[in-house]
C-alpha positions as CSV (number, residue, x, y, z in Angstrom):
1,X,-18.3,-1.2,29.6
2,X,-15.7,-2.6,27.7
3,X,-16.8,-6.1,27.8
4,X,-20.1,-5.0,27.1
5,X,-19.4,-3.3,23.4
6,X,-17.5,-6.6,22.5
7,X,-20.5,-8.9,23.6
8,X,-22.8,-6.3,21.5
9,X,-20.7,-6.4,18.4
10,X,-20.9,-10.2,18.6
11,X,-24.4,-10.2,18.6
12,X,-24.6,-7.8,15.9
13,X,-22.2,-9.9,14.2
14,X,-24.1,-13.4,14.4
15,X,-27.3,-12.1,14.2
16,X,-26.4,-11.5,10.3
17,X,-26.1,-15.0,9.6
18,X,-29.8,-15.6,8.3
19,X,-30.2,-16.0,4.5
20,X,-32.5,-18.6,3.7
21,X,-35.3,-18.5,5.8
22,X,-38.0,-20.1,5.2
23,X,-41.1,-21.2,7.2
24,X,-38.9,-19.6,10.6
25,X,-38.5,-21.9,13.5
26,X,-37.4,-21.8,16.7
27,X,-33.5,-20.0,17.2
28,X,-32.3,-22.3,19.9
29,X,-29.4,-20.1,20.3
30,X,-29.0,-17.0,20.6
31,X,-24.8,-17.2,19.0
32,X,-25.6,-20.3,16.7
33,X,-29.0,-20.1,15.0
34,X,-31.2,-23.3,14.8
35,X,-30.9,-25.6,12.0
36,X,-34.2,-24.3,10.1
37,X,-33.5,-20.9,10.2
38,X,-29.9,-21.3,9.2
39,X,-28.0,-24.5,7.7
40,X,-24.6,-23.4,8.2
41,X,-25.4,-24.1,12.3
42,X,-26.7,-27.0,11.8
43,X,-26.2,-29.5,15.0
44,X,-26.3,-32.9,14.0
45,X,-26.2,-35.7,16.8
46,X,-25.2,-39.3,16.5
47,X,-27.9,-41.7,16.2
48,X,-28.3,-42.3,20.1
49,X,-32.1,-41.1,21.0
50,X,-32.8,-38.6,23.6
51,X,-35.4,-40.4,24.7
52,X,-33.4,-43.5,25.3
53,X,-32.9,-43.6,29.2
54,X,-29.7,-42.6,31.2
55,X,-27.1,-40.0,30.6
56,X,-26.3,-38.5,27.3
57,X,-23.3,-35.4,27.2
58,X,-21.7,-33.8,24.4
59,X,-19.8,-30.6,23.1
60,X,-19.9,-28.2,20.1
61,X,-17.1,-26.5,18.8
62,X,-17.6,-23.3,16.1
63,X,-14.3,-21.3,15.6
64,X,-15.6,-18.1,13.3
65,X,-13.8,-16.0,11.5
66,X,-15.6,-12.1,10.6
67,X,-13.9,-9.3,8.9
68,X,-16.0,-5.9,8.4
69,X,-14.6,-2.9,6.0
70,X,-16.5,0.4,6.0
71,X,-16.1,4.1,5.7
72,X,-16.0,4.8,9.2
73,X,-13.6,1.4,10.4
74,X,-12.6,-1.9,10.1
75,X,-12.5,-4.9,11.9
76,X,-11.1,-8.2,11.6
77,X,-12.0,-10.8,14.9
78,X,-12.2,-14.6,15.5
79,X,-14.6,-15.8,18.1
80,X,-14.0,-19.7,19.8
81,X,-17.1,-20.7,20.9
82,X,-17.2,-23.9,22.9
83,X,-20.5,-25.5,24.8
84,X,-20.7,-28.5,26.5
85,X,-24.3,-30.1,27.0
86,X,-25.8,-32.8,29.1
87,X,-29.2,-34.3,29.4
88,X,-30.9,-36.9,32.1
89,X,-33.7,-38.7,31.4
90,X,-35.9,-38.5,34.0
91,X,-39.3,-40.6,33.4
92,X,-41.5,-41.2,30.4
93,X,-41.0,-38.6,27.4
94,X,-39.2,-36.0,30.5
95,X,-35.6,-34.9,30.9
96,X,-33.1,-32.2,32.2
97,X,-31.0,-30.7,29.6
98,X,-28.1,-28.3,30.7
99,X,-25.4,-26.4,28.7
100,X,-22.7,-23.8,29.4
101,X,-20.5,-21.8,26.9
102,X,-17.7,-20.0,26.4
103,X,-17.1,-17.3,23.4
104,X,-13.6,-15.9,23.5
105,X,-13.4,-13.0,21.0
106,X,-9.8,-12.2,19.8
107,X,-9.2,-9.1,17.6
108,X,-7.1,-9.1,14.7
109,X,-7.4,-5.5,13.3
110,X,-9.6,-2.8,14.9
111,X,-9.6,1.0,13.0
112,X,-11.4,3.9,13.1
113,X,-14.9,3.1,15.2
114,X,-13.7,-0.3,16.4
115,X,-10.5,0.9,17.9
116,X,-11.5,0.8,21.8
117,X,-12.3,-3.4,21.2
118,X,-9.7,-5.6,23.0
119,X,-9.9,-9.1,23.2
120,X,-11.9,-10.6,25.4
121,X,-13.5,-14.1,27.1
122,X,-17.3,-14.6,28.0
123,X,-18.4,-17.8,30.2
124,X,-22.0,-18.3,31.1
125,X,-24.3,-20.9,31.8
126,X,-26.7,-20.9,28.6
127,X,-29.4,-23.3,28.9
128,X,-30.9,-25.3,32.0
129,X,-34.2,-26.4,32.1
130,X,-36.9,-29.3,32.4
131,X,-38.8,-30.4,29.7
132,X,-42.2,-32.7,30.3
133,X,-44.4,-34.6,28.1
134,X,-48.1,-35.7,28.9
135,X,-50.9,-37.8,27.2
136,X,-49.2,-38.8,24.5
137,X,-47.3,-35.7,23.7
138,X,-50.1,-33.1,23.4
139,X,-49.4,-31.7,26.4
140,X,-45.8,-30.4,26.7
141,X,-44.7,-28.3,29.5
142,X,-41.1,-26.7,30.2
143,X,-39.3,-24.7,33.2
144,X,-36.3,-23.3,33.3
145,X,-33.7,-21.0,31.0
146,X,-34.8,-21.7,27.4
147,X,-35.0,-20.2,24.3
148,X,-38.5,-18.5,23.8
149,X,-40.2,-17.4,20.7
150,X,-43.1,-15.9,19.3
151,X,-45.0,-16.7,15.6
152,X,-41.6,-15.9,13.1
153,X,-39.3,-14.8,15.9
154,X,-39.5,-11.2,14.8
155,X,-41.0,-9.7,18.2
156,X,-39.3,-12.4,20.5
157,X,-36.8,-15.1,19.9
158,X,-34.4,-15.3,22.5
159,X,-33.1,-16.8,25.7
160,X,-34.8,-15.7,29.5
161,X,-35.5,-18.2,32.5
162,X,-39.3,-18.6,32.7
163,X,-42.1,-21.4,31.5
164,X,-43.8,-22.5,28.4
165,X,-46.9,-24.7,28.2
166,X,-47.8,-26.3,24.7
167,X,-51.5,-28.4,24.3
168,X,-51.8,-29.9,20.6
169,X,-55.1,-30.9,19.6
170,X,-55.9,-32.2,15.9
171,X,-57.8,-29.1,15.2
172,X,-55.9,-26.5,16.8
173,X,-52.4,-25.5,19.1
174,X,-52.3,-23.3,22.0
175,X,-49.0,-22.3,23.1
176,X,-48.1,-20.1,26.2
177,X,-45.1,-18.3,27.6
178,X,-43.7,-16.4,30.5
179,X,-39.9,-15.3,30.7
180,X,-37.5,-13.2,32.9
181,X,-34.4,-11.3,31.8
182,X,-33.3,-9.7,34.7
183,X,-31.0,-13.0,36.0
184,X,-29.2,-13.7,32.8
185,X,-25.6,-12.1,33.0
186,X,-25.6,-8.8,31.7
187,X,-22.7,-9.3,29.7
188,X,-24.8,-12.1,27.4
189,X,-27.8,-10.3,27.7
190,X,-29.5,-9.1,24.3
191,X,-32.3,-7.0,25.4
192,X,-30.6,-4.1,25.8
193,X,-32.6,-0.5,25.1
194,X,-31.1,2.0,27.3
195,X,-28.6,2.6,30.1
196,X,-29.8,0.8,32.8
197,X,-30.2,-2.4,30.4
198,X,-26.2,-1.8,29.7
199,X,-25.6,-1.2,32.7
200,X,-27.2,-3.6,35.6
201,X,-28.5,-5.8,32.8
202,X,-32.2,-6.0,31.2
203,X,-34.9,-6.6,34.1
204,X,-37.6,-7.2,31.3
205,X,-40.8,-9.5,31.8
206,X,-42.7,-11.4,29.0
207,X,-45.8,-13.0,28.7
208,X,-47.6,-14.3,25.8
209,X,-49.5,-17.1,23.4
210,X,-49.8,-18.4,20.5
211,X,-53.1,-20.2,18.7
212,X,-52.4,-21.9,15.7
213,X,-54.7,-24.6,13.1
214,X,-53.4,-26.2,10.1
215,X,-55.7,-26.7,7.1
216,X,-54.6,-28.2,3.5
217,X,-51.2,-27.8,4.3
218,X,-51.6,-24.2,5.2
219,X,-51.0,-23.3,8.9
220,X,-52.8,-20.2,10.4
221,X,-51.8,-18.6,13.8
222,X,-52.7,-15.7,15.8
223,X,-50.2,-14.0,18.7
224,X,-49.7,-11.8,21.5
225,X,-47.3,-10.6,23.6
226,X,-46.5,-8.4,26.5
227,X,-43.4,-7.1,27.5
228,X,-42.8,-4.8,30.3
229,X,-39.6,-3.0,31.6
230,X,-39.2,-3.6,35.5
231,X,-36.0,-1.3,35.3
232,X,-35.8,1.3,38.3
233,X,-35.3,4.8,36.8
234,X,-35.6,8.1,38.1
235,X,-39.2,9.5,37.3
236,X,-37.4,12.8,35.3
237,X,-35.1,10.7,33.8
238,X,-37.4,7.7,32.6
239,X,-36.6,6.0,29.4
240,X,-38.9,2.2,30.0
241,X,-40.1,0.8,27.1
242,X,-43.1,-1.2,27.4
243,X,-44.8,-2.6,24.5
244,X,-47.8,-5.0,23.2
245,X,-47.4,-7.0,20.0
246,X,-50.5,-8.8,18.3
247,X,-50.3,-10.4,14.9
248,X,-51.4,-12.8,12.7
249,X,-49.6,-15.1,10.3
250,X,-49.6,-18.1,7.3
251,X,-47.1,-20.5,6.4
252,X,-47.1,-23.5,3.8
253,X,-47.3,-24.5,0.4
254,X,-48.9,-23.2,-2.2
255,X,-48.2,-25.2,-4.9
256,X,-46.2,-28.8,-5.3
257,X,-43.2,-26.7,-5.6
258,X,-44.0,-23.7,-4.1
259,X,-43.8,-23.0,-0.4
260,X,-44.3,-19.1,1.8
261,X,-44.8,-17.5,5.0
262,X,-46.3,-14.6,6.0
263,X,-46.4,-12.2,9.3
264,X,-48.2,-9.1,10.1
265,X,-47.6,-7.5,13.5
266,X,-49.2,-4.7,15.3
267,X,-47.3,-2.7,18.0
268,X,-49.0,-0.8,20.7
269,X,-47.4,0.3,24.4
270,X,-45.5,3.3,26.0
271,X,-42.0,4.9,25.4
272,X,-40.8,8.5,26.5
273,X,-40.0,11.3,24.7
274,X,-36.9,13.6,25.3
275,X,-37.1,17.4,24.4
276,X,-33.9,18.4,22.2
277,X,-31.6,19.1,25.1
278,X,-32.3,15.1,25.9
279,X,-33.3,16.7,29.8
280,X,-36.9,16.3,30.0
281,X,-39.1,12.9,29.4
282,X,-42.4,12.5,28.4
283,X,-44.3,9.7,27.9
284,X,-46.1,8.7,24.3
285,X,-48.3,6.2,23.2
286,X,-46.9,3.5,20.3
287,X,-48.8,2.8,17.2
288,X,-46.3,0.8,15.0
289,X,-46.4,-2.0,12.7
290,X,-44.2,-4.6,10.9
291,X,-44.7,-7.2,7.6
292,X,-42.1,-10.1,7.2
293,X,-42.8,-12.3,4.0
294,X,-41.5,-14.8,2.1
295,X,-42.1,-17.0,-1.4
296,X,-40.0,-20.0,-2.3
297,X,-40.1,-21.6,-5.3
298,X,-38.3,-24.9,-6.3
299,X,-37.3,-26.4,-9.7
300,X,-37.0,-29.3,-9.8
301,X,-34.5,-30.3,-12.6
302,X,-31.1,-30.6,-11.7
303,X,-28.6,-28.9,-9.2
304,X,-32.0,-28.6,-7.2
305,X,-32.3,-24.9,-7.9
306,X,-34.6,-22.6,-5.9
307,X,-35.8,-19.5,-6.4
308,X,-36.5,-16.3,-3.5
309,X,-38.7,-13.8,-2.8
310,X,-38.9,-11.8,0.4
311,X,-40.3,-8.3,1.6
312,X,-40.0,-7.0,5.1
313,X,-41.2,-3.7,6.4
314,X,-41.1,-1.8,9.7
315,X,-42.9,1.0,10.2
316,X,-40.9,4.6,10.8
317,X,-41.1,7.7,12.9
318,X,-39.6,10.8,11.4
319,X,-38.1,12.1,15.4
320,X,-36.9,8.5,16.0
321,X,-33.2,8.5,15.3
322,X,-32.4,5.1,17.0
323,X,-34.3,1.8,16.5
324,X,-31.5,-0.1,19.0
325,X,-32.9,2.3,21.7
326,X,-36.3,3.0,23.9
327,X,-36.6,6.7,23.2
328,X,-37.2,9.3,20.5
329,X,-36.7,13.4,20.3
330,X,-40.1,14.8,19.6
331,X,-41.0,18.4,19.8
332,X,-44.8,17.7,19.3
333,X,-45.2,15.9,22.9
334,X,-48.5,14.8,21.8
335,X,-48.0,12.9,19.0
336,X,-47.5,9.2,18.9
337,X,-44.5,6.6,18.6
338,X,-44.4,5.5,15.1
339,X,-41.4,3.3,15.1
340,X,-41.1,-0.5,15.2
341,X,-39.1,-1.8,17.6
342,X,-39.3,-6.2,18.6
343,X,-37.3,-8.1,20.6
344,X,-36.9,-11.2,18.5
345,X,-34.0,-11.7,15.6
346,X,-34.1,-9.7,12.0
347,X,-31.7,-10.5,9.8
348,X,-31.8,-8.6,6.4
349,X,-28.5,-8.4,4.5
350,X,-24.7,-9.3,5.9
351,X,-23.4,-5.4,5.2
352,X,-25.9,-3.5,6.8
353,X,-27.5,-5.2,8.9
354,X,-30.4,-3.3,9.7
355,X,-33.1,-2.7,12.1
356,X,-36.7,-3.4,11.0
357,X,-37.7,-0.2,11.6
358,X,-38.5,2.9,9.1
359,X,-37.4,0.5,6.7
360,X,-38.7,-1.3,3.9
361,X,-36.4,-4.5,2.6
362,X,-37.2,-6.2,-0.5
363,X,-35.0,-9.3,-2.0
364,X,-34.7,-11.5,-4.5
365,X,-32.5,-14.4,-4.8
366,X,-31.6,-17.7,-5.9
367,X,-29.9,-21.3,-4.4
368,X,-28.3,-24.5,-6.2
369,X,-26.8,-27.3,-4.6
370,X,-23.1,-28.4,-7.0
371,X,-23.4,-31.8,-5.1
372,X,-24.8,-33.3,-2.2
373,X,-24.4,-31.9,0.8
374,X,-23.0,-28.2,-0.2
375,X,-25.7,-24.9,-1.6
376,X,-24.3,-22.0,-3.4
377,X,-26.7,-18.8,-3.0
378,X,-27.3,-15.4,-3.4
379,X,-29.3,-12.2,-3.2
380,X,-30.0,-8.8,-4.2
381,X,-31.3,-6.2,-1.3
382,X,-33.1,-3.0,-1.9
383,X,-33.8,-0.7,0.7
384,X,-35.9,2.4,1.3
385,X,-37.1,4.4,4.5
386,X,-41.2,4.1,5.6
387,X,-40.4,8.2,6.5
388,X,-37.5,9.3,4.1
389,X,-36.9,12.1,6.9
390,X,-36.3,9.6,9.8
391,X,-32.8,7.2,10.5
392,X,-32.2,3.7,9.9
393,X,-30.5,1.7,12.8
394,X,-28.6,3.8,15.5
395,X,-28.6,7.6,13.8
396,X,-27.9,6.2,10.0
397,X,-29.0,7.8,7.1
398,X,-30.1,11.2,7.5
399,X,-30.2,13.0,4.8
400,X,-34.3,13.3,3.9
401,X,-34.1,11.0,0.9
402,X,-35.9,7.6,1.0
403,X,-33.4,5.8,-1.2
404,X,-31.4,3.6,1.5
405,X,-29.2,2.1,-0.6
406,X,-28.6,-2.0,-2.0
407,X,-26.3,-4.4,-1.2
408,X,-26.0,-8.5,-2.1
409,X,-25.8,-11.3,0.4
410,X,-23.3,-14.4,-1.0
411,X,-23.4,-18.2,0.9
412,X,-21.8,-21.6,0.7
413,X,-22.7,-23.9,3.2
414,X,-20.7,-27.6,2.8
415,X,-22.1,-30.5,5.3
416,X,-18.7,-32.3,4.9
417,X,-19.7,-34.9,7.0
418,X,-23.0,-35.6,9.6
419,X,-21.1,-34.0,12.5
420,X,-18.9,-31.4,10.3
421,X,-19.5,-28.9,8.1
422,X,-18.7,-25.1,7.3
423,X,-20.1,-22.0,5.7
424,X,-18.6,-18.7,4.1
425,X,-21.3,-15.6,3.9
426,X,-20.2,-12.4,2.3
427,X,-22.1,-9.3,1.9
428,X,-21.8,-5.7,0.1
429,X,-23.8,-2.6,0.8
430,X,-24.0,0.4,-1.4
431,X,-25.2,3.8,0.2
432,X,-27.9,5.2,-1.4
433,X,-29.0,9.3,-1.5
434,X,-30.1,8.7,2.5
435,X,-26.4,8.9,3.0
436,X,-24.2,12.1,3.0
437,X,-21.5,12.8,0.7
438,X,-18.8,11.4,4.2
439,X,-20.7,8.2,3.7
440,X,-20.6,6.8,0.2
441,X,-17.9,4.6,1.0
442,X,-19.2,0.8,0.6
443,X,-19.8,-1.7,3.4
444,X,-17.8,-5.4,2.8
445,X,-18.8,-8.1,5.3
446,X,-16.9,-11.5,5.4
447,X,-18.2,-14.2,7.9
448,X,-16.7,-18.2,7.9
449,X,-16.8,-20.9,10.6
450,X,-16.6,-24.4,10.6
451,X,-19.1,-26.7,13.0
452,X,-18.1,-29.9,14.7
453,X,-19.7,-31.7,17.2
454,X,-18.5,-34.3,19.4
């Protein structure tokens, strides 16, 4: 169990590092986000093609520094991470491509809440799988432990070993997905809902596709996506979660200058319901739904300064007290399951890190670049509850007052050179009225790595 609370505060930790998201792409990684979605992971290669034939190997290094100060505990750590990749080239436009890691988390200071983390070493095979191109590359077919995600990433953007098939016409995209959790080490494994996910690691199926068509620079998709719970649970005792996602989406630009995206999601499914005593489980139908947005708008004078918008929402359930977790106390066993829960990656503001669910998030921001290669930004985060007498996150806020609280996300990212660069995030909360008088203490998060690979 030990191991397992320091593998989940890492998560919690590097899912955080998203601030300037725009049109959201693929997160390769689950530790080190992709290049799009974050520029301070960026992995840049040397100019060798991948699709030259042979063998091509390499490794990437990220120490990272993260220092967290709140009212219940603090927490200084440093996490190594090390992965070593290789790739084959098989035949025309198909190759292997395998990499292992190793994240060694050492603790610095642990107080209050963090006091039971120790130091600790996690090695596991990360990616392994065969990718294959056909006619030209509109056919594009993968097997094997990948990354896998769905429209923004918000309802599924994470590792599994399974299969995607992609077909690209010049009118439209069909993309299609299947993915098993239950082999990945349970240590490193992120869907985690309940105990038996903790405990013998999440056994959790996938299946889904995407249809997408561009027009004027403006790309339209629909989604869905099933996810089912294969865990094996005492009928008194069930807690599965197993939910439907469908949504629909837009991403482009506007204007010469001005550039958006926009996701709305519709959750249906089944979770259980415990009575008050937490002995006695009911099942209950879902009926959630989520909005993630965005507007971008660039200047174009100098320093290269950009302006942000963006609005999130998840929707609420006034007896759900845990949005990290499959069930909810309700003493109206008829009545449905409100709350939003995904399985992809949400990052809304360093400090407090929340949960899109019962939530809305609404920020504003700006970026400027000093000099080539390094971008100063910043943001201010306002946040209210969908039902002001629900929680946030795991059992936060509970007072019955919709004012959350606001915080601001800081950045500097610095591509020193093509294979090196670093970044620095910092981000304050401030509790709002949802928070008891215990908890008006303020929320400092400090995050810095460097990025070098070889």
């Amino acid at each position: 169990m030990r191991l397992v609370r320091i593998v989940f505060i890492i998560l919690m930790l590097m899912v955080s590092i998203n601030l300037f998201a725009q049109s959201v792409q693929a997160d390769i990684e689950r530790f080190f986000h992709g290049s799009e979605v974050d520029e301070d992971f960026r992995i840049v290669y040397s100019d060798k093609s991948f699709s030259n034939s042979g063998i091509q190997y390499g490794a990437i290094l990220s120490p990272i520094f993260i220092f967290e100060d709140n009212d219940e505990g603090r927490l200084g750590s440093y996490i190594l991470n090390a992965k070593v990749w290789g790739k084959v080239y098989l035949w025309s436009n198909s190759f292997f491509y395998i990499r292992g890691k190793n994240s060694y988390l050492g603790i610095i200071t642990n107080k209050g809440i963090y006091e039971t983390y120790e130091s600790d070493n996690l090695l596991d095979l990360d990616l392994a799988y065969l990718s294959m191109a056909y006619l030209n590359n509109s056919i594009n077919i993968s097997l094997g432990r990948n990354y896998y995600m769905i429209g923004t990433g918000l309802v599924l953007n994470g590792r599994g070993d399974g299969a995607e098939v992609a077909w690209h016409s010049s009118i439209f995209s069909i993309n299609l997905l299947g993915l098993y959790t239950g082999l990945l080490l349970k240590e490193d494994n992120p869907y985690r809902l309940n105990d038996k996910d903790i405990s013998d690691g999440a056994k959790r199926m996938f299946a889904g596709g995407t249809l997408s068509t561009f027009f004027y620079n403006q790309k339209i998709y629909l989604f869905g996506l099933v996810q089912i719970d294969n865990a094996e649970q005492e009928k008194s005792k069930e807690t599965k979660y197993n939910s439907e996602y469908y949504g629909i989406g837009l991403d482009g630009v506007l204007f010469t200058n001005m550039s958006y995206y926009a996701e709305f999601v519709y959750e249906r499914g089944t979770s259980y319901i415990s009575n008050q005593s937490g002995i006695d489980f009911e099942k209950s139908n879902i009926s959630a739904f989520a909005i993630n947005s965005g507007i971008y708008y660039y200047i174009p004078v100098a320093l290269s300064p950009m302006l942000i918008f963006q609005y999130s929402f998840g929707s609420g359930d006034k007896y759900r007290s845990n949005y990290a977790g499959s069930n909810r106390i309700d003493p109206d066993t008829n009545g449905d399951d409100k709350g939003f829960i995904a399985f992809g990656t949400f990052a809304g503001g360093y400090a407090l890190k929340p949960n899109l669910g019962n939530i809305h998030i609404i920020r504003g921001g700006f970026s400027f670049s000093p000099f080539s290669g390094m971008s100063l930004g910043a943001k201010y985060l306002y946040y209210l509850k969908d039902k002001k007498e629900g929680y946030i996150n795991s059992a936060e806020a509970k007072e019955p007052n919709a004012f959350v609280g606001q915080g601001v996300d800081v950045s500097l990212r610095w591509q020193i050179y093509y294979d090196l660069s670093m970044y620095v995030n910092y981000g304050l909360f401030l509790p709002g009225s949802a928070y008891d008088s215990l908890s008006n203490g303020t929320r400092n998060f400090v995050m810095a790595g460097i990025n070098l690979s070889i």
